[in-house]
VOMI-556809 format. One record per atom (N, C-alpha, C): residue number from 1; residue in three letters; z, y, x. Coordinates in pm, whole numbers, plus 50000, padded with zeros to 5 digits. Atoms other than C-alpha are relative to their C-alpha. Layout:
<rs>
{NUM; ALA; {Z; Y; X}}
...
</rs>
This chain:
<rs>
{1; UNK; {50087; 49924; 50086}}
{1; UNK; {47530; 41934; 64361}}
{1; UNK; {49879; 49913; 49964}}
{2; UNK; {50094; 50128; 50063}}
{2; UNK; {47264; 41750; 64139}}
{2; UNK; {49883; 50087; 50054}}
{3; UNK; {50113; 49983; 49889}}
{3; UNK; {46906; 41727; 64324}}
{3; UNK; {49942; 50139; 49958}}
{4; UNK; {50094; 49859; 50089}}
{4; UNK; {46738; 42018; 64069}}
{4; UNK; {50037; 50115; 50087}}
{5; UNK; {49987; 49885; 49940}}
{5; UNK; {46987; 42275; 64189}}
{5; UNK; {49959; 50026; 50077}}
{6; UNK; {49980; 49994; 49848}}
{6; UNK; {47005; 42159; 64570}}
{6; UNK; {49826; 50066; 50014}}
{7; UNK; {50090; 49947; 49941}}
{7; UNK; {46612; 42224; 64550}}
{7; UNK; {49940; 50089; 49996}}
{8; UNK; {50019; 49917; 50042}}
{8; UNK; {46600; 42490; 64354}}
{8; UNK; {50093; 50145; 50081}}
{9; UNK; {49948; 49927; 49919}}
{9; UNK; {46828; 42682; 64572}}
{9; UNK; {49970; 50043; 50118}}
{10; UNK; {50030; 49984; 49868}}
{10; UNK; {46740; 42584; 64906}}
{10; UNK; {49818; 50048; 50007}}
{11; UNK; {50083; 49995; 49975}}
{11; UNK; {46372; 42618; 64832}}
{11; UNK; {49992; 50224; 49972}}
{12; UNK; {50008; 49808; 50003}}
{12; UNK; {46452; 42992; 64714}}
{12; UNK; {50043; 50102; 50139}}
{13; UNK; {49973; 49949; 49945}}
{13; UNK; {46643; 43077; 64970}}
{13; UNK; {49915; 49990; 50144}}
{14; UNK; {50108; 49950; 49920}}
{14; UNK; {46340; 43014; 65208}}
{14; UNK; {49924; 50102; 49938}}
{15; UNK; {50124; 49917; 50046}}
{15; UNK; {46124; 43221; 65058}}
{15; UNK; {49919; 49956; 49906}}
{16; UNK; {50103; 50110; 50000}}
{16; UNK; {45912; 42973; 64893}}
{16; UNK; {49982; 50031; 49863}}
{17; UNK; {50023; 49985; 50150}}
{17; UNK; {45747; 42989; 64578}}
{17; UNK; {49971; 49796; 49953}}
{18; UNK; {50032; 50151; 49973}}
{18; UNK; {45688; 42609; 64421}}
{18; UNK; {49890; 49992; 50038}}
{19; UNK; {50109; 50035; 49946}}
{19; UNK; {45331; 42672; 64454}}
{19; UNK; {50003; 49942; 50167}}
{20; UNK; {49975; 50020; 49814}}
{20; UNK; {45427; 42688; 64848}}
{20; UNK; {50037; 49890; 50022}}
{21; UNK; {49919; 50147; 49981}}
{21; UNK; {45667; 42428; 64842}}
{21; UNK; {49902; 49834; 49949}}
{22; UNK; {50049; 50073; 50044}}
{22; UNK; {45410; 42230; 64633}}
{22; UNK; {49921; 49971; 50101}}
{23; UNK; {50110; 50022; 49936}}
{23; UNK; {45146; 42253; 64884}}
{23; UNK; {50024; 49947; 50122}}
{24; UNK; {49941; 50097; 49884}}
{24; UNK; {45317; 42133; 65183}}
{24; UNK; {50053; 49904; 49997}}
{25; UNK; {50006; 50136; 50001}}
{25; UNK; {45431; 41872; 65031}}
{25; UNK; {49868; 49915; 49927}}
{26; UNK; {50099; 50072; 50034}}
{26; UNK; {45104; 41769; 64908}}
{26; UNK; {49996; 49949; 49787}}
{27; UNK; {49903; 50033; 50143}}
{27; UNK; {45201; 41777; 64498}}
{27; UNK; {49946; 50101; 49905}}
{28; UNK; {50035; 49890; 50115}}
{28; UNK; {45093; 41976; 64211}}
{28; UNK; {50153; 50054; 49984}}
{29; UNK; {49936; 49864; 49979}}
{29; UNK; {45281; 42336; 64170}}
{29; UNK; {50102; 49896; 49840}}
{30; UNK; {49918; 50044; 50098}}
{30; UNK; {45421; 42104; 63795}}
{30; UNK; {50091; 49909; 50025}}
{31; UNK; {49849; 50136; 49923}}
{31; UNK; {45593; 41801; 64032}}
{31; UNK; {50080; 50101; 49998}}
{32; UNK; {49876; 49916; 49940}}
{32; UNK; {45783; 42062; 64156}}
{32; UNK; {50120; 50026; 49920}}
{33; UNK; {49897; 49993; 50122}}
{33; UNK; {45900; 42198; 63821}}
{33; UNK; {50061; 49917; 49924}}
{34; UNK; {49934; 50124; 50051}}
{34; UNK; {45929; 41889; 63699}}
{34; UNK; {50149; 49939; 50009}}
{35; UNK; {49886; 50035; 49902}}
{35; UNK; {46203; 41792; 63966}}
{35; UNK; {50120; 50102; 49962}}
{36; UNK; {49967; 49866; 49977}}
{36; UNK; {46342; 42168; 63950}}
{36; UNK; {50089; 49989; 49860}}
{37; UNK; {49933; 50021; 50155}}
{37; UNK; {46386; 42083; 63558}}
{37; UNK; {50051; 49891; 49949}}
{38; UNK; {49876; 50099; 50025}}
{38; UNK; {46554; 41758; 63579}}
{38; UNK; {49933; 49895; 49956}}
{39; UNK; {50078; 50089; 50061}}
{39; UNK; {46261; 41601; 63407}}
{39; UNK; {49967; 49859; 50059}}
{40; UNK; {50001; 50120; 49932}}
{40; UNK; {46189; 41379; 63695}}
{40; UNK; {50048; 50018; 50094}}
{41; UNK; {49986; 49957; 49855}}
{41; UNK; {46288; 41328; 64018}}
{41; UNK; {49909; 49919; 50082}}
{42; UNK; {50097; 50035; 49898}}
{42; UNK; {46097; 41236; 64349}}
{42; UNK; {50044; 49850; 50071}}
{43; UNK; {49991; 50125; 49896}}
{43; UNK; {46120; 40887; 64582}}
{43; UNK; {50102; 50069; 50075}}
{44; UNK; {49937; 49952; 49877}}
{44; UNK; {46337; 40877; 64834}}
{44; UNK; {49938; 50028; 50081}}
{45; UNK; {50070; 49993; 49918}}
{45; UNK; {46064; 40888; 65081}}
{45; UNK; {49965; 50207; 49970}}
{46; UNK; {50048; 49860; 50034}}
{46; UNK; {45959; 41210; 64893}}
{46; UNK; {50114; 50110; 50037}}
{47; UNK; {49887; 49918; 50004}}
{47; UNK; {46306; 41396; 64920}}
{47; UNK; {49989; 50003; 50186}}
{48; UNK; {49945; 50012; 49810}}
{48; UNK; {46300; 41267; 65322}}
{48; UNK; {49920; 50127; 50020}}
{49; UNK; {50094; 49920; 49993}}
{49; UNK; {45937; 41476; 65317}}
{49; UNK; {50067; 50171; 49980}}
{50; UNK; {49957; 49931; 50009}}
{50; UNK; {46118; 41723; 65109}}
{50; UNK; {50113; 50099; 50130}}
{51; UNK; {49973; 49939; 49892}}
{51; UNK; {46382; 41803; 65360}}
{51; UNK; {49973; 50035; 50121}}
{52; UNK; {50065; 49943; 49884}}
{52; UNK; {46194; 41827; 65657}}
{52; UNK; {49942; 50121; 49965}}
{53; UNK; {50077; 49918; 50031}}
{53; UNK; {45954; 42080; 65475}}
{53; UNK; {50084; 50122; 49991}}
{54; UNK; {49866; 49897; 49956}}
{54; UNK; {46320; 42272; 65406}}
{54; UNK; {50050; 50037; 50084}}
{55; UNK; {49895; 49996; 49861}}
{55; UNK; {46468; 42209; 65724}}
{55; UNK; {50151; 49969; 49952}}
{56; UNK; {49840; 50020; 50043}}
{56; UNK; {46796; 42047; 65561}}
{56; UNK; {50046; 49848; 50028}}
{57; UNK; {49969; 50142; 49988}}
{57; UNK; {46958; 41720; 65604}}
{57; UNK; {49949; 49914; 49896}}
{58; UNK; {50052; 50028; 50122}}
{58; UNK; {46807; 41497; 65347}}
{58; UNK; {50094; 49921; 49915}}
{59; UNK; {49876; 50087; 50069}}
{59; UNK; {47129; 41324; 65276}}
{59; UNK; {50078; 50105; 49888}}
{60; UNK; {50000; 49897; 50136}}
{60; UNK; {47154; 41708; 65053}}
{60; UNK; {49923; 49997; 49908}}
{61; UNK; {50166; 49975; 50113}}
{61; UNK; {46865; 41610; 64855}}
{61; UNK; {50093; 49885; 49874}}
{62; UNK; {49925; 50110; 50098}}
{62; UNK; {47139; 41299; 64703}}
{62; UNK; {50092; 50022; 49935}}
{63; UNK; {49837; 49958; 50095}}
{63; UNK; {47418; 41381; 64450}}
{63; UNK; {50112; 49891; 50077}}
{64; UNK; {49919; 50095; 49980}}
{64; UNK; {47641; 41160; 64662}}
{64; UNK; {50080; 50039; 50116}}
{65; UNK; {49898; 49920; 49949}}
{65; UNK; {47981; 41236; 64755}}
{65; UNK; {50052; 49848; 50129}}
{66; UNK; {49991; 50088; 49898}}
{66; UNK; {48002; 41002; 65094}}
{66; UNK; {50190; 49954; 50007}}
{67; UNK; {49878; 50084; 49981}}
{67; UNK; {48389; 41001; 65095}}
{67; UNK; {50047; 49866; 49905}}
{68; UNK; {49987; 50067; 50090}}
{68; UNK; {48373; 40779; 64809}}
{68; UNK; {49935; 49833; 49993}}
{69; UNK; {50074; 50118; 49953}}
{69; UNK; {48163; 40517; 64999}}
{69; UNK; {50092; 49896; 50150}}
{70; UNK; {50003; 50087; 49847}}
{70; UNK; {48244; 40252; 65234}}
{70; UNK; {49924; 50023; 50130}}
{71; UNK; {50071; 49911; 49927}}
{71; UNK; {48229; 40411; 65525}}
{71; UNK; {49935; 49947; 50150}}
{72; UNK; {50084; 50076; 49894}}
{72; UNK; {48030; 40156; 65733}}
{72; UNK; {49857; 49962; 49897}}
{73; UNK; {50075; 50082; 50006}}
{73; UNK; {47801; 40009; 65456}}
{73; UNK; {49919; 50122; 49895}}
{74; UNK; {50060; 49927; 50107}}
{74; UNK; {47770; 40284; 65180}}
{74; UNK; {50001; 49950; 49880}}
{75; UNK; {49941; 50033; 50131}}
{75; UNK; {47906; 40067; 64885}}
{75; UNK; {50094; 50084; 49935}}
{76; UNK; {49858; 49871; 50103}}
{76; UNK; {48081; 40307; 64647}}
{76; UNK; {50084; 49896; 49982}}
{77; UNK; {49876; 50037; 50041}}
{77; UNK; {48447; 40211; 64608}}
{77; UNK; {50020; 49993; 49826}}
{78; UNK; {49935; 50001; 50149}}
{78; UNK; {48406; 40266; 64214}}
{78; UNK; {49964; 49877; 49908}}
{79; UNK; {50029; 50088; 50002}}
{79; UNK; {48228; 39953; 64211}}
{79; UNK; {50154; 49899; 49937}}
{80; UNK; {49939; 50087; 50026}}
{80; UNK; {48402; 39681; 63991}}
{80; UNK; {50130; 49911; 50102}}
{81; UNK; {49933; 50100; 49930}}
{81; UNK; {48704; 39450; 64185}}
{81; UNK; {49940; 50021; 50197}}
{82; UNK; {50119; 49995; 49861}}
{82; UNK; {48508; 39602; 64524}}
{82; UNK; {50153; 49940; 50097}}
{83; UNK; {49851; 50026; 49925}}
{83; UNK; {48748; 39423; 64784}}
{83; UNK; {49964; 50095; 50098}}
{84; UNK; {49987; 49942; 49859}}
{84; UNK; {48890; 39648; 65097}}
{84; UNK; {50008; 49893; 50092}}
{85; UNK; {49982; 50060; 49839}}
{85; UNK; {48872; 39567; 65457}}
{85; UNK; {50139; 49957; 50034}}
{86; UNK; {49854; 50024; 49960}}
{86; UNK; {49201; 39440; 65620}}
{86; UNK; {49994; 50045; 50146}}
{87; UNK; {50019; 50029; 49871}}
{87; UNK; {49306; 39509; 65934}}
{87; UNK; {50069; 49881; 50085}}
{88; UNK; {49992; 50139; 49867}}
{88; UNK; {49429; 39255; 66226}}
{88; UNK; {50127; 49958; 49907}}
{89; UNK; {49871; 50068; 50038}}
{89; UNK; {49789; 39214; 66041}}
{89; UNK; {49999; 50003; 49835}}
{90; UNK; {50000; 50059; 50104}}
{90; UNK; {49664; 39163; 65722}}
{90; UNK; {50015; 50177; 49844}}
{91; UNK; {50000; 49885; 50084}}
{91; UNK; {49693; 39548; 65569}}
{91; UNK; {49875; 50048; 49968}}
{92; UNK; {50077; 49953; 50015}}
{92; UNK; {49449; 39721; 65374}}
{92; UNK; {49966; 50119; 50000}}
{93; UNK; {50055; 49903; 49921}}
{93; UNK; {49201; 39967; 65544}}
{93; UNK; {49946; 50072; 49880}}
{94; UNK; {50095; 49864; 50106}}
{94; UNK; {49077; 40275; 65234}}
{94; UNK; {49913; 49981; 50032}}
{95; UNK; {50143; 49958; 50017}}
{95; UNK; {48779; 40327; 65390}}
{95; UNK; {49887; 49903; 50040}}
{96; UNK; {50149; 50098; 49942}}
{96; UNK; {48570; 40001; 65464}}
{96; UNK; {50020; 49898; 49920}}
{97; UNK; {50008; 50130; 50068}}
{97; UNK; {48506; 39727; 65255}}
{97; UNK; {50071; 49860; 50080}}
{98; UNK; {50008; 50169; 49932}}
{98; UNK; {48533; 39353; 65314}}
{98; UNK; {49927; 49953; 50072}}
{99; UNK; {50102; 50100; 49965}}
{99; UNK; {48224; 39292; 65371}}
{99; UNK; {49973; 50041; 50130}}
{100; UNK; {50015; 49916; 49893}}
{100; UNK; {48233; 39534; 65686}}
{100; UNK; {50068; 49986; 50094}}
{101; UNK; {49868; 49958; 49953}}
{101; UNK; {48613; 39553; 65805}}
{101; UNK; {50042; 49864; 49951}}
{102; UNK; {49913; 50078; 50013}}
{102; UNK; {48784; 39220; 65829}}
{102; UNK; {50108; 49950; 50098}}
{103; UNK; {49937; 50055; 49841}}
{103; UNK; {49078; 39136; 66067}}
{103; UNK; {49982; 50138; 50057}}
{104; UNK; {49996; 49901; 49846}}
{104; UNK; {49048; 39494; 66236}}
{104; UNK; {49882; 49942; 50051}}
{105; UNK; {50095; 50022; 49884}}
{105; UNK; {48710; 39397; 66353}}
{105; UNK; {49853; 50063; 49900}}
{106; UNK; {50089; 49936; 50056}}
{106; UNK; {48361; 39559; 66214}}
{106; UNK; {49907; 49874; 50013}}
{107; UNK; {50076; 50124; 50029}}
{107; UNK; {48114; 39274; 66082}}
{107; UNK; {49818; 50038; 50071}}
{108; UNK; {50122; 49940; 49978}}
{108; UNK; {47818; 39484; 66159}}
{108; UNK; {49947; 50100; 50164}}
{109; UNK; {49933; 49911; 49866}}
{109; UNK; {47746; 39614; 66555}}
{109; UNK; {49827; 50085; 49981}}
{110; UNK; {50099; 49923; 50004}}
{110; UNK; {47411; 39812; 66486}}
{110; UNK; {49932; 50050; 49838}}
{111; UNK; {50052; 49964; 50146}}
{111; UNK; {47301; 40013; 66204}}
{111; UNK; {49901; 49888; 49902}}
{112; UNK; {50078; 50075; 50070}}
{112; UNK; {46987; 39832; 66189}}
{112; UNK; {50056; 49857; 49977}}
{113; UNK; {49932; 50112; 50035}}
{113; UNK; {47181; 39488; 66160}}
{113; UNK; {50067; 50017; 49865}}
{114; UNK; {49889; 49943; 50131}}
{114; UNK; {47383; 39670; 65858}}
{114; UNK; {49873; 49979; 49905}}
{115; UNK; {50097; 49985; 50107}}
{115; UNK; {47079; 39766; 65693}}
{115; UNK; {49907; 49874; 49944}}
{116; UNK; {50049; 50150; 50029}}
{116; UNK; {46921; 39416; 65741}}
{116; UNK; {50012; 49923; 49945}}
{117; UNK; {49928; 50116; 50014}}
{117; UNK; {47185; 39243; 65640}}
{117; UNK; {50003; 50044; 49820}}
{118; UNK; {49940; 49944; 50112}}
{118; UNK; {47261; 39482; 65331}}
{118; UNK; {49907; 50048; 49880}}
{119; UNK; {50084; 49962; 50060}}
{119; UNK; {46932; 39558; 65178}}
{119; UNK; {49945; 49956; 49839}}
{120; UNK; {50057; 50090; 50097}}
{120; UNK; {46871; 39257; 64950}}
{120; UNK; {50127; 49995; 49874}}
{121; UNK; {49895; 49999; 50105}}
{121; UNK; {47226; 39333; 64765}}
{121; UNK; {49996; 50103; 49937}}
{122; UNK; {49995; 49878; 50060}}
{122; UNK; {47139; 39690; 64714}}
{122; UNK; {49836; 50018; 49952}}
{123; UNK; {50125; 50035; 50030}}
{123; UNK; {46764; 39563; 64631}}
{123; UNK; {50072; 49952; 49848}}
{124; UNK; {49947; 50065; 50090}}
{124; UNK; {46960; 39371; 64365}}
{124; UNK; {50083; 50132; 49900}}
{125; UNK; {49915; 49876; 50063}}
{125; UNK; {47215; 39610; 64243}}
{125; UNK; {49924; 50108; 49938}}
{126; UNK; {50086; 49892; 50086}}
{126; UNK; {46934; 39916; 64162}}
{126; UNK; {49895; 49979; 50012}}
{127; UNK; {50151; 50079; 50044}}
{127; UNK; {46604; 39737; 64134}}
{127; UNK; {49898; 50093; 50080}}
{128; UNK; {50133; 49937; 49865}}
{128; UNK; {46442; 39950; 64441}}
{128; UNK; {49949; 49866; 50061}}
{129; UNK; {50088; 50119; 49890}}
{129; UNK; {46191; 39789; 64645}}
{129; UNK; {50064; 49974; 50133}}
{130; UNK; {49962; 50015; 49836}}
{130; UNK; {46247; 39675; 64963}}
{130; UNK; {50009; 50161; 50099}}
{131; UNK; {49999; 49890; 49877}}
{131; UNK; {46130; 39972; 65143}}
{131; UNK; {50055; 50143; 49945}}
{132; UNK; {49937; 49897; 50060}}
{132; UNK; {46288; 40195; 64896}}
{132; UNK; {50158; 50031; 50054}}
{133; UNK; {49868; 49995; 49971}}
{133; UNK; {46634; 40065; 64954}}
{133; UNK; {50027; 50001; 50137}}
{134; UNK; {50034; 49931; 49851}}
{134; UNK; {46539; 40088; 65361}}
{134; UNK; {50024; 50132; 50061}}
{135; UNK; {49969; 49835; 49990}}
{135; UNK; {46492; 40441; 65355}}
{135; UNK; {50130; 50056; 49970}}
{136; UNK; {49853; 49896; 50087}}
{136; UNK; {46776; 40535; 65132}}
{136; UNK; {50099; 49898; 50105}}
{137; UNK; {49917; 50051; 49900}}
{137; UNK; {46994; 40330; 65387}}
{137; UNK; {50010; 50077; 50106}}
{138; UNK; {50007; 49926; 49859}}
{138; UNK; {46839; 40514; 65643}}
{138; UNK; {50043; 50161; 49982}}
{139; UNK; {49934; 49851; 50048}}
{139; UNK; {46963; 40845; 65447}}
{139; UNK; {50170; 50014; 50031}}
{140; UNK; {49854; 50022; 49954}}
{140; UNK; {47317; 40744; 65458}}
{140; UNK; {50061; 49991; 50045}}
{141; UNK; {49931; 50078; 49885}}
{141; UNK; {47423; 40536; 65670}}
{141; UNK; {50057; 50073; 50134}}
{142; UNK; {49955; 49925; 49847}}
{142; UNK; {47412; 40784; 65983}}
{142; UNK; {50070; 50078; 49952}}
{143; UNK; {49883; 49899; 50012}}
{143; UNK; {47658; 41012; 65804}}
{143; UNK; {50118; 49927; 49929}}
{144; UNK; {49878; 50083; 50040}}
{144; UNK; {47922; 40718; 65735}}
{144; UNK; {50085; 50039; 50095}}
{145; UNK; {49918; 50024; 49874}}
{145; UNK; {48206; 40746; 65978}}
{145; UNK; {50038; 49921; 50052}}
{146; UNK; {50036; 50146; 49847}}
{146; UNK; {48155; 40423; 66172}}
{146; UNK; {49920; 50069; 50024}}
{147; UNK; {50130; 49984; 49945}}
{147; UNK; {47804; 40509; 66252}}
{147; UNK; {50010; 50172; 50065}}
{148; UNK; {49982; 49883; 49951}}
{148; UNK; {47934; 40872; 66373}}
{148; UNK; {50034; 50035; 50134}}
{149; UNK; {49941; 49999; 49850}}
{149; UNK; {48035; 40798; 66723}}
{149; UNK; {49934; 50041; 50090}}
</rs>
């Protein structure tokens, strides 16, 4: 569901008026509508804020359908020539990239090593800042299924 609805829903179904919602997050009562009306949307940092203030996961605040990602790094599969993972005898694994899954073995043994390693390609790819593409890593990543154990 695209962000407008998700906040336009969940913020109703607290109770919340935007003024409310505006004020706890620190925001004029027009951000809100703004967001609400598609006009703009918020930071990632802002959506993290956002869901706490909801009480929701904030990985609902993203239009992004996770089975569709590499499910160690968070590279969408719809990505151009994206290569798959292999495993040990040379077959290819659906759900993990290359750059993750090679040989049956996982390239990456701690989130934060993933995110370290992976930041400056997805810095590249959608022209976030550093600490933009940080966060939004840190949105994801724990609901991949590697990082679910």
């Amino acid at each position: 569901m695209p962000f407008k609805e998700t906040l336009v829903e969940t913020r109703e179904q607290r109770g919340m008026t935007q003024q409310e919602l505006a004020s706890k997050l620190y925001v004029t009562r027009q951000a809100i509508s703004r967001w609400e009306n598609g006009e703009t949307e918020p930071s990632v940092d802002m959506r993290k804020l956002i869901a706490t203030v909801l009480d929701i996961p904030a990985i609902r605040l993203f239009d992004i359908d996770t089975t569709q990602l590499c499910q160690c790094c968070g590279t969408p599969f719809t990505v151009p020539n994206m290569p798959r993972g292999t495993e040990a005898d040379g077959a290819e694994n659906p759900e993990y990239c290359q750059w993750c899954y090679d040989s049956g073995q996982f390239v990456y043994q701690s989130e934060d090593e993933l995110i370290e390693k992976t930041t400056p390609f997805l810095m590249e790819a959608t022209g976030m800042s550093q600490d933009e593409a940080v966060s939004f890593m840190g949105v994801i990543v724990p609901h991949l299924k590697h990082w679910q154990r």
